[in-house]
ROZA-623909 format. One line per 8 residues: number of its first residue (from 0); their letters; for each residue z, x negated, y of C-alpha. Coordinates in steps of 0.02 Angstrom, whole numbers, always signed. Layout:
// residues N
NUM	A	Z:X:Y  ... .
This chain:
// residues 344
0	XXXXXXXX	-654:-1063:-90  -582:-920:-30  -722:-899:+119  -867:-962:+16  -850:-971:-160  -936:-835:-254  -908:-884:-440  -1091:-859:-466 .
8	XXXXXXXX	-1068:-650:-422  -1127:-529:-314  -1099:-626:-160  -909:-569:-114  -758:-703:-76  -595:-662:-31  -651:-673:+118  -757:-506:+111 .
16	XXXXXXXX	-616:-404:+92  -463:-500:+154  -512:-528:+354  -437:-664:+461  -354:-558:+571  -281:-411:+475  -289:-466:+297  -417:-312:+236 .
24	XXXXXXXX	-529:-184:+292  -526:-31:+393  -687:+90:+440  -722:+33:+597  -734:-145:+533  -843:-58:+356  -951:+6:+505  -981:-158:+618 .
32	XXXXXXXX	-1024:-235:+460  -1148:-96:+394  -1235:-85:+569  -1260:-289:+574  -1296:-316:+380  -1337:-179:+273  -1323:-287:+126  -1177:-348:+170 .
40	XXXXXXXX	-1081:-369:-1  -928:-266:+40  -1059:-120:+0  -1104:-158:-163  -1035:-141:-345  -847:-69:-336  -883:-34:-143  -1014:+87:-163 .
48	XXXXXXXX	-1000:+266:-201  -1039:+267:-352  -986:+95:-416  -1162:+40:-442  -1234:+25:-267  -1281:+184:-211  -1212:+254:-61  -1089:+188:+70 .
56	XXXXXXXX	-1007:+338:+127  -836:+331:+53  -810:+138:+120  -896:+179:+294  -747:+338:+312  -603:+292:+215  -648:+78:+164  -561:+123:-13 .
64	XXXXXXXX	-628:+12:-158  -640:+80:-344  -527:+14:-452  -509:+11:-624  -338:+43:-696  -299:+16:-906  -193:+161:-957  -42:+126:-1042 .
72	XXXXXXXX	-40:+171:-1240  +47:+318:-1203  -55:+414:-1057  -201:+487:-1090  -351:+604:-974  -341:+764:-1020  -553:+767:-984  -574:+599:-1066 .
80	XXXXXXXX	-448:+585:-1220  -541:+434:-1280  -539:+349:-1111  -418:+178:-1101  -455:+149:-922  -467:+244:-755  -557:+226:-585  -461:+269:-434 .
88	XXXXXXXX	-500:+263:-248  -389:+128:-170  -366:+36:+7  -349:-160:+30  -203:-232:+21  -185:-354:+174  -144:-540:+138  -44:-543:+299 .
96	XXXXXXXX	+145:-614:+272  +132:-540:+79  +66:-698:-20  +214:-818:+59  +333:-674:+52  +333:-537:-70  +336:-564:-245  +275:-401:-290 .
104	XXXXXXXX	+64:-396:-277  -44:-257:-261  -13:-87:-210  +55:-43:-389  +140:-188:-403  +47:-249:-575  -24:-428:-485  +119:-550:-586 .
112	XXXXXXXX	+67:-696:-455  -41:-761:-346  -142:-857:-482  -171:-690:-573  -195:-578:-427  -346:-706:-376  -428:-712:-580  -385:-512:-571 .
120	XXXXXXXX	-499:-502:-407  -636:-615:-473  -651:-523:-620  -651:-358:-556  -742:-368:-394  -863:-549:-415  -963:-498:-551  -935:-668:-568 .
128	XXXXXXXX	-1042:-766:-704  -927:-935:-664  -755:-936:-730  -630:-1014:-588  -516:-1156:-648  -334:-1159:-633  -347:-1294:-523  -444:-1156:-400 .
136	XXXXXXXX	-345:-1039:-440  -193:-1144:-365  -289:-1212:-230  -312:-1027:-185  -140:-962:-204  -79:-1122:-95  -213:-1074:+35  -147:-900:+71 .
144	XXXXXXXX	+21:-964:+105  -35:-1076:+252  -14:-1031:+423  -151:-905:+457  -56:-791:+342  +83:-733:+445  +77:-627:+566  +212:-717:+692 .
152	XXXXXXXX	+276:-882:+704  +444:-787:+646  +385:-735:+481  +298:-925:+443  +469:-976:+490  +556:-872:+364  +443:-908:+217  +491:-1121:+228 .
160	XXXXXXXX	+684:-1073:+236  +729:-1011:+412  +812:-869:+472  +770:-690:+425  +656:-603:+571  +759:-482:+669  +727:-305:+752  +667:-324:+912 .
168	XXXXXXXX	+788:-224:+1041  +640:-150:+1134  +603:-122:+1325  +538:+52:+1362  +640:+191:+1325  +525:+259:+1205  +550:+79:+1084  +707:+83:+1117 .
176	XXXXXXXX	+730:+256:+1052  +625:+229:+904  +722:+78:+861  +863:+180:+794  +736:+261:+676  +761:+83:+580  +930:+11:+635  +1005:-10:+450 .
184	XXXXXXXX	+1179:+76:+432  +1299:+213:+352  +1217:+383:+336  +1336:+509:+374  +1238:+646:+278  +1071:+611:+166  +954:+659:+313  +962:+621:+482 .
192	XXXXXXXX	+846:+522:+593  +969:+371:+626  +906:+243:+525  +777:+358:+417  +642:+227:+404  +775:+100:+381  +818:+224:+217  +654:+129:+134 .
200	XXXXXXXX	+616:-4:+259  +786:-100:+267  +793:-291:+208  +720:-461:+310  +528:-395:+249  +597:-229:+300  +505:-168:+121  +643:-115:+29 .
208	XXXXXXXX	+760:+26:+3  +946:+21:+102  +1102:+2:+14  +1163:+135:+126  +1046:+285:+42  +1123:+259:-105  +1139:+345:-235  +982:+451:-172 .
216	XXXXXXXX	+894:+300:-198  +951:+131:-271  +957:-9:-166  +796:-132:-166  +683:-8:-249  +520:-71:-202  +413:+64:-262  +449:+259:-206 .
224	XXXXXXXX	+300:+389:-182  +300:+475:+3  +207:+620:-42  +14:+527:-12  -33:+575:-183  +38:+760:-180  -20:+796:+2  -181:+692:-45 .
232	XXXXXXXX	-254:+707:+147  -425:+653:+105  -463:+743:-49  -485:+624:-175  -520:+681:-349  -380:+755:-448  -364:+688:-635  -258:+762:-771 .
240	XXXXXXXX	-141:+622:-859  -57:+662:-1001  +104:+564:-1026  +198:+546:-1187  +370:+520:-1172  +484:+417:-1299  +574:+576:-1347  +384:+632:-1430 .
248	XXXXXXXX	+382:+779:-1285  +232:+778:-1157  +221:+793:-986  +58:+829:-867  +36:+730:-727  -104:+799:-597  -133:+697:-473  -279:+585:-387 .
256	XXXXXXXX	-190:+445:-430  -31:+407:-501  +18:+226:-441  +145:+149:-530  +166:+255:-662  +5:+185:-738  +92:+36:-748  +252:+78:-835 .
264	XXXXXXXX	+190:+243:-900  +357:+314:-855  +383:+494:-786  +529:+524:-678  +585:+559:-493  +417:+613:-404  +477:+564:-254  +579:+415:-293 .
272	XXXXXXXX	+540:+325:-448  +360:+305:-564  +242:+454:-549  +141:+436:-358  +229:+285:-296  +181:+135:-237  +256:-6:-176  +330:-3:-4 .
280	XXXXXXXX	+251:-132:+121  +343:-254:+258  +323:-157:+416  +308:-363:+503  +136:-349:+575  +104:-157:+545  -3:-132:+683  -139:-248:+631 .
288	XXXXXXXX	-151:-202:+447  -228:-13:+477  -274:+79:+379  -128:+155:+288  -55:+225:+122  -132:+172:-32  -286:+280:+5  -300:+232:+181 .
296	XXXXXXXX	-266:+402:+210  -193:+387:+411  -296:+305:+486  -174:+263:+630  +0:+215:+669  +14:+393:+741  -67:+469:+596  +67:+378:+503 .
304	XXXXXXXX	+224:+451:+577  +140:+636:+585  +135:+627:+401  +317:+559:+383  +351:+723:+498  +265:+831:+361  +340:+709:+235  +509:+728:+281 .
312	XXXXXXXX	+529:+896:+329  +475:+947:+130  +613:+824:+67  +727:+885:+169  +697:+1092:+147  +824:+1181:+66  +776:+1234:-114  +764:+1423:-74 .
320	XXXXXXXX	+671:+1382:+85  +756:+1383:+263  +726:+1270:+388  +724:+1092:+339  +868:+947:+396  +739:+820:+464  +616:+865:+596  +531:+723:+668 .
328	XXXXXXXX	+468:+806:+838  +316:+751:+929  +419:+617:+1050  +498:+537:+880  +331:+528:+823  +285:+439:+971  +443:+331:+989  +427:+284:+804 .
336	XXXXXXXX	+245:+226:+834  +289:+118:+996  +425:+46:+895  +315:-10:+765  +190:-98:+868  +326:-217:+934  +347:-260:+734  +242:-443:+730 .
């Protein structure tokens, strides 16, 4: 089923957007496709530019999908008042590791379970005319927890009981150098590049937030923004929400796309709580799973760490300017990145 069932739609399976090697989609793999089959159906309904089958050129560039988000009673668009949904540019998640392993589906973490996540995709990206069973809805949840999933023997390991996947120590001097970047440990101030991707990429999936940032940021968030959204690289539409908090006051979101506060319709941190964040992913098999960021806005493992540079030197600025306390220079950047690709 999930290679060649259709549901009686517009000719997708999981299959069409969740590859056997990296579990989605980048552009150069939108582009193979496109050259071989025009009609391919990754280009058509939600995959076009327009949502209706005209026009490839967002998918062939960035291989975002539109997606259709409710809004939660209390949000509303500030250019469509009546509107109780809206359609946002969003990247792939991969099915590598995450079905066996992380509880928390999609990028804004609203998929409950596997069951639902696979009805939600059906649903919103078939056109199906068949309703699936629950019968192949379990069959497919089952499925994407069999080998072919993981992304090392390490991680299939983990997910029926074993031990936890450890750090590799690294064997140049650039890996071992960016291994410190996520050695989890005591900060002795809030910023300093020991352990500052370990700050948000501590834990066995290395997707979750350290105990040792605390009480910056609580320990096991799973969702923080990173500044995608309010840098938004790629230029993406910007909406106007408005959000109506419980004390009756308003507050006006602008932003190309919100993430998890559409979810809980909650306004807070805008770095480290609702409003632009999105769920942070297991690093375990990073270098496969380009592109990155919920928009697939880098492109590249080194397009990655450049905007963590950018990233962390606003986080880390003083409030009345000054230079910031985090500078990722060009040789973290690169020792980061080498790091990273020894992460299967």
């Amino acid at each position: 089923m999930f290679e060649r069932e259709t549901f009686g739609g517009n000719g997708r399976t999981c299959l069409t957007c969740h590859g056997r090697q990296t579990g989605t989609v980048s552009p150069e793999q939108a582009r193979k496709r496109f050259a071989a089959h025009p009609s391919d159906p990754l280009f058509v309904h939600d995959g076009s530019d327009d949502g209706l089958g005209n026009g490839v050129t967002r998918m062939l560039e960035h291989a975002t999908t539109l997606v259709e988000i409710p809004l939660p009673p209390n949000v509303r668009l500030v250019d469509d008042p009546t509107a109780r949904s809206v359609t946002l540019r969003r990247g792939i998640p991969t099915t590598l590791n995450t079905p066996a392993l992380d509880p928390i589906l999609m990028l804004d973490g609203r998929g409950p379970d596997l069951e639902s996540q696979a009805l939600g995709a059906i649903h919103a990206h078939f056109q199906h005319t068949e309703e699936p069973t629950e019968e192949d809805l379990r069959q497919l949840a089952e499925f994407q927890q069999t080998a072919r999933f993981f992304s090392s023997p390490a991680l299939k390991k983990f997910a029926r009981g074993g031990p936890a996947p450890e750090l590799p120590p690294g064997d140049t001097e650039s890996e071992k150098r960016g291994r410190l970047f996520f050695v989890d440990g005591p900060h002795e101030r809030p910023f300093q590049k020991a352990g500052a991707c370990a700050a948000c990429h501590s834990g066995p999936l290395l997707n979750e937030s350290s105990k040792f940032f605390e009480p910056i940021l609580p320990a096991g968030t799973r969702f923080q923004s990173v500044g995608v959204s309010e840098f938004n690289a790629i230029g993406n539409p910007v909406r106007d929400f408005i959000f109506t908090n419980p004390d009756g006051s308003e507050t006006l979101v602008s932003s190309p796309d919100p993430g998890r506060a559409l979810i809980t319709g909650v306004v807070q941190s805008p770095f480290f709580d609702s409003v632009n964040a999105f769920k942070i992913p297991s690093l375990w098999g990073i270098r496969r799973t380009a592109p990155y960021f919920h928009d697939n806005s880098a492109k590249t493992l080194e397009a990655v760490a450049a905007h963590y540079a950018t990233f962390f030197a606003v986080i880390s600025t003083p409030g009345g300017g000054g230079e910031p306390a985090l500078v990722l220079t060009e040789q973290d950047q690169a020792d980061i990145v080498a790091y990273m690709k020894l992460l299967d």
